[in-house]
C-alpha positions as CSV (number, residue, x, y, z in Angstrom):
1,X,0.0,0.0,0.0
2,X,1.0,3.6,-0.9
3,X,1.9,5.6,2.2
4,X,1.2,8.8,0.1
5,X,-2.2,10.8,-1.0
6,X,-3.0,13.6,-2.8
7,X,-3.9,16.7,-0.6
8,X,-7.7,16.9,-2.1
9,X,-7.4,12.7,-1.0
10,X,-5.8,13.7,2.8
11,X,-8.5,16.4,3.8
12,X,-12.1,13.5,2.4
13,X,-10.0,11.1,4.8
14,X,-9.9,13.5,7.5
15,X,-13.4,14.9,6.8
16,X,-11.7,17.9,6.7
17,X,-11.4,20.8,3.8
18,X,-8.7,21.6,1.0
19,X,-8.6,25.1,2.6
20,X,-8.5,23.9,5.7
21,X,-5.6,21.7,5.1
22,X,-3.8,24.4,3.5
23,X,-4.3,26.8,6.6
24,X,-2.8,24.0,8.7
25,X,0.2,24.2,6.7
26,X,0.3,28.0,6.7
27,X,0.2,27.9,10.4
28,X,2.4,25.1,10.7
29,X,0.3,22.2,12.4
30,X,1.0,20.1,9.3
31,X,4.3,19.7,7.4
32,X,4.7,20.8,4.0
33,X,4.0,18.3,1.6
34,X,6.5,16.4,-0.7
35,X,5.8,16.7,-4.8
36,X,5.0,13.7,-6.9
37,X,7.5,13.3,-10.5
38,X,4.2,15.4,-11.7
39,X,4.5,18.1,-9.6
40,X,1.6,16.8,-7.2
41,X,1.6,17.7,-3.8
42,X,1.4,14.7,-2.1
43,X,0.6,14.1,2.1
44,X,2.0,10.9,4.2
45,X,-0.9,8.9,5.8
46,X,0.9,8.8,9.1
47,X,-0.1,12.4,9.4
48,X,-2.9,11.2,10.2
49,X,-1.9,9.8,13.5
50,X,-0.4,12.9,14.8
């Protein structure tokens, strides 16, 4: 299994909001995410664990 997800993918599995997801990184709660070969901003699932 893939231990990464799109952003859009991270914030429907945390019920959660792209903008909201994106003010976390602002903030600082959340790491910035890595980039895919394509340029795709990509989140690790064990964010969601804290």
């Amino acid at each position: 299994m893939d231990n990464k997800v799109t952003i859009s993918d991270f914030a429907k599995l945390t019920k959660s909001t792209l903008k909201t997801i994106l003010y976390y990184h602002k903030i600082g709660l959340l790491k910035e995410p890595k980039r895919s070969d394509g340029d795709i901003a990509c989140m690790e699932l064990r964010n969601l664990h804290g």
